[in-house]
C-alpha positions in Angstrom: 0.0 0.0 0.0 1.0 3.4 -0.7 2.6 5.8 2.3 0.6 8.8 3.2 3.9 10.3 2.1 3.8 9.3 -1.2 0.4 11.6 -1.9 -0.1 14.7 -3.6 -1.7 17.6 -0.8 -5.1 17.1 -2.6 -4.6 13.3 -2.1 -3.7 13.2 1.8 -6.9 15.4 2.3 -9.1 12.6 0.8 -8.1 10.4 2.5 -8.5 11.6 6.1 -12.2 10.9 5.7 -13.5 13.7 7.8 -16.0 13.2 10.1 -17.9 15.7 8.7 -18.5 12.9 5.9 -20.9 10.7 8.0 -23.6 13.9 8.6 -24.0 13.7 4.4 -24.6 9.5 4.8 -28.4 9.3 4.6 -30.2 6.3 6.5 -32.5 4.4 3.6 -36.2 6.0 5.0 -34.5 9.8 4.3 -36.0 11.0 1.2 -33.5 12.8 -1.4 -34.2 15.9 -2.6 -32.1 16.0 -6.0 -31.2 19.1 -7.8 -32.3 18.4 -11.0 -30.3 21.2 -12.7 -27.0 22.6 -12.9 -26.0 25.5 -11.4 -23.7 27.4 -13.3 -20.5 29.8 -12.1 -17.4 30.9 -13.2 -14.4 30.3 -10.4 -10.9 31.7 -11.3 -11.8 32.1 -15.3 -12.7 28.2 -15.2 -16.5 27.5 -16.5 -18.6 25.2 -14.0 -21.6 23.5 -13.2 -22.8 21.7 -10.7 -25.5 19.9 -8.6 -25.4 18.2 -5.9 -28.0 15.6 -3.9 -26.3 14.6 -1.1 -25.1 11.9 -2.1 -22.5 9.2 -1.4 -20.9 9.7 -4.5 -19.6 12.2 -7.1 -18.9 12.0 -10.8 -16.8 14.9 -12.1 -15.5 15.9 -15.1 -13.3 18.6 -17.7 -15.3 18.9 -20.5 -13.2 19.9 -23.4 -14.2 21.5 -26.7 -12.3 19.1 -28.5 -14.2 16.5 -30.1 -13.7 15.9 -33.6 -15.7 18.8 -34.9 -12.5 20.8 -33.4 -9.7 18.6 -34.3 -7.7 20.3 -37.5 -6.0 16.9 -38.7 -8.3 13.3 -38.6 -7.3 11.5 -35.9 -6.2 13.8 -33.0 -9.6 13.6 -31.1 -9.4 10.3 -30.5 -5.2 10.4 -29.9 -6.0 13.4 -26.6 -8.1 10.6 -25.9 -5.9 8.0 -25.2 -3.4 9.8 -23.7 -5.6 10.8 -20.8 -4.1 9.4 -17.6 -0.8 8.5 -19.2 2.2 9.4 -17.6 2.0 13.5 -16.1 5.3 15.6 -14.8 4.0 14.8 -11.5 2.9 11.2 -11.5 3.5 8.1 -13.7 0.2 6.1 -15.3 1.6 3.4 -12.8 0.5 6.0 -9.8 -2.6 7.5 -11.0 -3.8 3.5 -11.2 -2.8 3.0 -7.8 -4.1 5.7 -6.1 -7.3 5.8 -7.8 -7.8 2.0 -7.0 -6.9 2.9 -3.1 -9.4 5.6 -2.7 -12.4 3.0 -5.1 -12.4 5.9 -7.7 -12.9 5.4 -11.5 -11.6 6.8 -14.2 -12.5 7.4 -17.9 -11.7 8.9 -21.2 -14.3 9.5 -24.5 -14.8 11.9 -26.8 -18.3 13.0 -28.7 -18.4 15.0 -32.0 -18.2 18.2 -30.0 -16.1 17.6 -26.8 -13.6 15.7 -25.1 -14.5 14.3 -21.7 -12.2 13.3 -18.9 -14.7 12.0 -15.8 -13.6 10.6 -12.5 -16.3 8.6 -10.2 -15.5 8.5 -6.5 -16.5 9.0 -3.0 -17.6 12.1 -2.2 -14.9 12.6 0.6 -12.5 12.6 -2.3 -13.7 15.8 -4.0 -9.7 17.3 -3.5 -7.7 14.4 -5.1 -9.5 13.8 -8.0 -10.0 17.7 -8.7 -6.2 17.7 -8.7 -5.8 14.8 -10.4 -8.3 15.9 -13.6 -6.4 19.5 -13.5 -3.2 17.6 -13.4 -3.8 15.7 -16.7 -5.0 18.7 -18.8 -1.9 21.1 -18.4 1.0 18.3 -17.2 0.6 15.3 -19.6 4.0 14.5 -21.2 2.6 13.0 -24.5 6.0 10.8 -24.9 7.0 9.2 -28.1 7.2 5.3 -26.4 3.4 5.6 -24.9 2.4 6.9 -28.0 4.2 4.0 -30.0 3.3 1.1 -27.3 0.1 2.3 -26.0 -2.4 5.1 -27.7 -1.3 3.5 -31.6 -2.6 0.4 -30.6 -5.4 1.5 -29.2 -6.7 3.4 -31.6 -6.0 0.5 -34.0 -8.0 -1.8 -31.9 -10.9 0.8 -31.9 -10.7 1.1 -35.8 -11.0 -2.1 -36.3 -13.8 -2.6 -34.5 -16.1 0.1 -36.0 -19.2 -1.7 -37.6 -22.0 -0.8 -39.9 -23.9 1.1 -37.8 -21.2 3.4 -36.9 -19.7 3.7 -40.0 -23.5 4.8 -41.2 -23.9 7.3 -38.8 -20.7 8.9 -39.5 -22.0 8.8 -43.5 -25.4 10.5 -42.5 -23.2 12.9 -40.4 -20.7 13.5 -43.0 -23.6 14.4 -46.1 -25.5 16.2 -43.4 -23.1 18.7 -42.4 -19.6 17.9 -44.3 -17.1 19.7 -42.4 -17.3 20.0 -38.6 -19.7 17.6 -37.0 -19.5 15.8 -40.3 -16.3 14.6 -39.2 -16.2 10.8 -38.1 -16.0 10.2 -34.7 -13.3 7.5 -35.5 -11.2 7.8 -38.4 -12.0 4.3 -40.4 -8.7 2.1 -40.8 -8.5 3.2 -44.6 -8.0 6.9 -43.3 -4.0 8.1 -43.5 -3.4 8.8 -40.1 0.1 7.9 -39.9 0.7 10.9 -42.2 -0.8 13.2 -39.4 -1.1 11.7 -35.8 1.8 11.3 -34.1 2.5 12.6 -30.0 3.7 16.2 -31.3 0.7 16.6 -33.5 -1.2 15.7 -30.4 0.6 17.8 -27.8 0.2 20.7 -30.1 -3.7 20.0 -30.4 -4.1 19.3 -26.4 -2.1 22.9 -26.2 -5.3 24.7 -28.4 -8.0 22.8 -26.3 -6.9 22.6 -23.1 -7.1 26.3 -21.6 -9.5 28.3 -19.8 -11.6 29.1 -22.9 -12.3 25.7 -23.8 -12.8 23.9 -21.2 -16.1 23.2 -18.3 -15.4 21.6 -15.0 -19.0 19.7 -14.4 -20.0 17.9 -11.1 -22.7 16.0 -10.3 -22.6 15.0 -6.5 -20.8 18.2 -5.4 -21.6 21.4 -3.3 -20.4 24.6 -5.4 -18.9 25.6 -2.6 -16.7 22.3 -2.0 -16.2 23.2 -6.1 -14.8 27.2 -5.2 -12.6 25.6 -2.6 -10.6 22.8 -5.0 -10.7 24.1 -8.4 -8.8 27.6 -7.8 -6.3 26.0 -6.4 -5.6 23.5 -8.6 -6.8 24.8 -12.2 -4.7 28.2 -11.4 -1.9 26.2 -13.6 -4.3 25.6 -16.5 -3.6 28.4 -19.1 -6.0 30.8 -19.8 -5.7 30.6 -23.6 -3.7 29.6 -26.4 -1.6 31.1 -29.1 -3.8 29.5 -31.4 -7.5 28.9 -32.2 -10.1 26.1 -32.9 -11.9 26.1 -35.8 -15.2 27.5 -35.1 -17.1 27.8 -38.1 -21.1 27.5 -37.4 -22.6 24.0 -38.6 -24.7 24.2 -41.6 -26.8 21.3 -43.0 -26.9 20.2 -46.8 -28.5 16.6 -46.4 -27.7 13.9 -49.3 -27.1 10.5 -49.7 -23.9 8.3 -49.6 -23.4 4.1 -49.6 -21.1 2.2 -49.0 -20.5 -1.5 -49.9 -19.3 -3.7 -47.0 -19.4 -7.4 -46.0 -21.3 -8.3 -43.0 -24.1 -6.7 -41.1 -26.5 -4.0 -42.8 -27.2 -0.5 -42.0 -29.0 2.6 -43.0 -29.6 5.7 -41.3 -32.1 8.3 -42.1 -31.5 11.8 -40.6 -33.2 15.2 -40.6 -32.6 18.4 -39.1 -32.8 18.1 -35.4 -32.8 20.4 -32.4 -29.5 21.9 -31.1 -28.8 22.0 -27.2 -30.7 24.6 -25.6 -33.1 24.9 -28.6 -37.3 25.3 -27.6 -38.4 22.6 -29.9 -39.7 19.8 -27.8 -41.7 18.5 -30.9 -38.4 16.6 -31.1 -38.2 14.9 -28.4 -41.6 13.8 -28.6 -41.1 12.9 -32.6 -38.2 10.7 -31.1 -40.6 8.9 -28.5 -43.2 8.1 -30.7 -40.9 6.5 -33.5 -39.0 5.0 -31.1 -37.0 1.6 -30.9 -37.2 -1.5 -29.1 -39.7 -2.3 -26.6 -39.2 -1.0 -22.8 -41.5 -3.8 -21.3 -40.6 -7.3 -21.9 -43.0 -9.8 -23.8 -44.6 -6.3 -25.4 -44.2 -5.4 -29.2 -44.0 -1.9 -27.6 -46.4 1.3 -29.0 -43.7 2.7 -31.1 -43.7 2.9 -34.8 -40.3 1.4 -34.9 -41.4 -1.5 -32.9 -44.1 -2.1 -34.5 -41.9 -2.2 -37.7 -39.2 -4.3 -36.6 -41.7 -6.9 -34.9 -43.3 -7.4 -38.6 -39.5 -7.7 -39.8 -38.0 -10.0 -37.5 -33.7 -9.6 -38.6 -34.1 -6.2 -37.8 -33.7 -3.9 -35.0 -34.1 0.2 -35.1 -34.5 3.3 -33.1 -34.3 6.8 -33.2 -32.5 9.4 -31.4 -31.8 13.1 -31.3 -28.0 14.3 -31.7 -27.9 17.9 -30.1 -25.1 20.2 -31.0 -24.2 23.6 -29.5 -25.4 25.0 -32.9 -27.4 22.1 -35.0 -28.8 19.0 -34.5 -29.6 15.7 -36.0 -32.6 13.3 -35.8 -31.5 10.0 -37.2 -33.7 7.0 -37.4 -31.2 4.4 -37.3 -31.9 0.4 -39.0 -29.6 -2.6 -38.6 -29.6 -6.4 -39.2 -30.2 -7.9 -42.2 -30.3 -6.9 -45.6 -34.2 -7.7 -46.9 -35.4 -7.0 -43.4 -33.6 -3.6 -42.8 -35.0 -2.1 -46.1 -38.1 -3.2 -45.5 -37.8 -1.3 -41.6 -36.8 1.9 -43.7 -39.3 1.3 -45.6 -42.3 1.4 -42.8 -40.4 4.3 -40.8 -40.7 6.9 -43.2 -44.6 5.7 -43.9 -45.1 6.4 -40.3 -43.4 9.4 -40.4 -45.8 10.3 -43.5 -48.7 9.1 -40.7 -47.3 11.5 -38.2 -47.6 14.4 -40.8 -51.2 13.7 -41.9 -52.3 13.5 -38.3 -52.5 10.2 -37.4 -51.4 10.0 -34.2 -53.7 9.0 -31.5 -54.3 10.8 -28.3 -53.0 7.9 -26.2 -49.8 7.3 -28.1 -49.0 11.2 -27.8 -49.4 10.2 -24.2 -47.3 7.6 -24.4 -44.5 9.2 -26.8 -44.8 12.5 -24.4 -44.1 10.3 -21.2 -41.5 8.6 -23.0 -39.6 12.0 -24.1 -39.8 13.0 -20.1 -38.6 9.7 -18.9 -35.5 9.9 -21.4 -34.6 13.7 -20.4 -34.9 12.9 -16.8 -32.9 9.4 -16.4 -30.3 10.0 -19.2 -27.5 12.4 -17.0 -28.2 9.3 -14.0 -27.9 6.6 -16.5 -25.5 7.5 -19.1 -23.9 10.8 -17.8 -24.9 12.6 -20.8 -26.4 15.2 -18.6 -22.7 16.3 -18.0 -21.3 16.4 -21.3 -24.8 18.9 -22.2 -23.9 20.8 -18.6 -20.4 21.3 -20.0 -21.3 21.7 -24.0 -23.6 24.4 -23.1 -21.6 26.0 -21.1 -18.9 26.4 -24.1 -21.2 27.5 -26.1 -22.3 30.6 -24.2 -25.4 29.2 -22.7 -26.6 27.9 -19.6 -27.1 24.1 -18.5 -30.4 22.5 -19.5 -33.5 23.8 -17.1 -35.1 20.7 -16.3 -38.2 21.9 -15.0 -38.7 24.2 -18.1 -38.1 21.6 -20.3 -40.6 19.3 -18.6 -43.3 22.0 -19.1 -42.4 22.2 -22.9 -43.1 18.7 -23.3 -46.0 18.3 -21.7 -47.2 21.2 -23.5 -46.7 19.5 -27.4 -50.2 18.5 -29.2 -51.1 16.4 -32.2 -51.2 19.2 -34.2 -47.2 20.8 -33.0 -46.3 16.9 -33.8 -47.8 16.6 -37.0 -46.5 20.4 -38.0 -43.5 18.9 -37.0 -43.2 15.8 -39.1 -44.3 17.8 -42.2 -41.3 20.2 -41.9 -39.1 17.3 -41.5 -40.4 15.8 -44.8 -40.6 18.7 -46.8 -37.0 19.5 -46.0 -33.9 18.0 -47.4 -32.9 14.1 -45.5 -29.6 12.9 -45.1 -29.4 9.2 -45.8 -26.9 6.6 -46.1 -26.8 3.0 -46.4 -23.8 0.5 -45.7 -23.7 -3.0 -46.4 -25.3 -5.2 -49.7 -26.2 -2.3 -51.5 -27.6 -4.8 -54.1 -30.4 -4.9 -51.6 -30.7 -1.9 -49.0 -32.5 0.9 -50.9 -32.0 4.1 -51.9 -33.5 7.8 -50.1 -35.7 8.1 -53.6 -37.3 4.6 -53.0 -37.9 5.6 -49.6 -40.2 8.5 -51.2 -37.2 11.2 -49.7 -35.6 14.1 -50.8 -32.1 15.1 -50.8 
């Protein structure tokens, strides 16, 4: 085990385990009153947000505008990534394992089209070490040529090769929706050049751009703002405040198309329209995305969904939709995969129902259902899947403020048949971005489907 002596100061405080620790413990009949939106500050020129229920634990994170809408080269997104707690000027990747594993913290890297996220999961009580520790890896990584070589190459190797045809059809819909910017793949496909631009200086120079003041968010979901004020100016005062140079900003703009690809294997198509951006007031969307859609929530049911209902007459098939919010655009992508006959047939009987939506047939108890369904996802997504951290902290980049729950709630409940069908009929009208990957002998194409683009 490691000697007290061997910690960082941020460290030695976690682990003293103050008593103070035991008032926050709640017995199991004490009723938690959560904050169901973050609060948003600024503390020593860093961006954060933060909510906090009392609560055993703590997930906290540096969201950094650096996905690979940002990167300038293919490939660097995904290369910041892998360096994240890799060897620092104050500890070695050997250390930050160890000490993490001591105090029953976890650690992880990933990146979305917009940012980068570094996100540590701990006991409260540990607030100071893994603060430290997260400021530590943004402004003191070494990016050294043998990790790069023995470590973050063959990772993101590994992660190429493991891309399938539902990935690599999302990143086609993305990539004829927008082109530039968030049409960028999220993983550069193992055909892409990167030895000819990713290497550990091209990455240092990129983590250099995103890692300052002006790019970044510190989010917390577990934490008092005020244990927040206390840890972060200390330990982000070495984080610099910008950078010689600059991201390229240019605002999204969508075109829509079509694009295919031939590959062996399983088959995928993805139909996307414009969506809604974070922060946008069009809750029509996240209804639309409730009503088509995907598998069934209740087991033994075909589920009320037009997608389940069009997968459970297709059986090789399985489908969903889903809303991609941006800071400035957004995409809503019906996505199909399985086999060939039966995912073109799914297409098929998702843009009829769409067609439904848009003459009006939706009934009153499915808009009940698809509204509940929308309120579920927004409330449970940040406590299943953390994305309610990445939005806190995209938002926050983007000049706005984190996502007002109980606003939001109100919007949805106040959508009707006729805002859904309005809706639908924009969506249709409009341009589509489609793309198919797989036997393209049999997956059809966006003008069979009765789309434009």
């Amino acid at each position: 085990m490691i000697s007290r002596s061997a910690l960082t100061r941020g460290s030695q405080l976690a682990l003293r385990r103050p008593a103070a620790a035991k008032t926050a413990q709640r017995g199991f009949a004490a009723a938690a009153s959560p904050a169901a939106s973050y609060e948003p500050t600024t503390i020593a020129g860093v961006k954060v947000a933060s909510r906090d229920d009392s609560g055993p634990t703590t997930r906290l994170a540096v969201v950094a505008k650096a996905g690979t809408r940002y990167e300038p080269l293919p490939g660097l997104t995904v290369g910041l990534e892998e360096f994240a707690f890799k060897n620092t000027n104050k500890r070695t990747a050997l250390r930050i394992v160890r000490e993490s594993e001591l105090l029953g913290g976890q650690l992880q890297a990933y990146h979305t089209r917009e940012a980068l996220v570094l996100q540590a999961s701990f006991l409260r009580e540990d607030l100071p070490y893994f603060t430290e520790l997260l400021a530590e890896v943004i402004s003191q990584t070494k990016y050294t040529t043998h990790e790069f070589h023995e470590l973050v190459e063959n990772c993101i190797h590994a992660k190429q090769a493991k891309l399938d045809s539902a990935a690599i059809a999302l990143d086609a819909a993305h990539n004829v929706a927008f082109h530039n910017g968030l049409g960028s793949p999220l993983y550069p496909t193992v055909d892409t050049p990167t030895s000819s631009y990713l290497n550990e200086n091209s990455v240092a120079a990129f983590a250099h751009l995103a890692y300052n003041k002006a790019n970044i968010a510190v989010v917390a979901d577990g934490a008092s703002q005020a244990g927040l004020e206390k840890w972060v100016e200390p330990f982000f005062k070495g984080v610099p405040a910008t950078s010689s140079g600059t991201l390229n900003t240019a605002s999204s703009k969508y075109f829509g198309g079509e694009q295919r690809v031939a590959k062996n294997g399983k088959n995928a198509i993805v139909i996307g329209f414009p969506g809604a951006a974070l922060g946008a007031s069009q809750p029509e969307t996240s209804v639309l995305v409730g009503l088509l859609g995907g598998a069934s929530n209740i087991k033994w049911s075909p589920g009320f969904s037009l997608l389940c209902k069009a997968t459970a007459a297709n059986p090789g098939a399985e489908a969903f939709a889903t809303n991609y919010a941006y800071s400035d655009a957004g995409l809503l992508a019906i996505q199909i995969s399985g086999k060939g006959a039966a995912v073109g047939k799914v297409a098929v009987e998702a843009v009829k129902g769409l067609k439904a939506i848009a003459d009006g047939g939706v009934s009153k108890e499915d808009l009940t259902k698809a509204i509940a369904k929308a309120k579920f996802n927004l409330l449970s997504a940040s406590e299943v899947s953390g994305t309610g951290l990445v939005h806190a902290g995209a938002n926050l980049l983007a000049g706005g403020k984190p996502l007002q729950v109980a606003e939001t709630l109100e919007a949805l409940e106040g959508v009707t048949a006729e805002k859904l069908q309005a809706a639908a009929k924009k969506l249709l009208e409009g341009k589509a971005s489609v793309s198919a990957v797989g036997d393209l002998h049999v997956l059809p194409y966006a003008e069979d489907l009765g789309l434009h683009v």
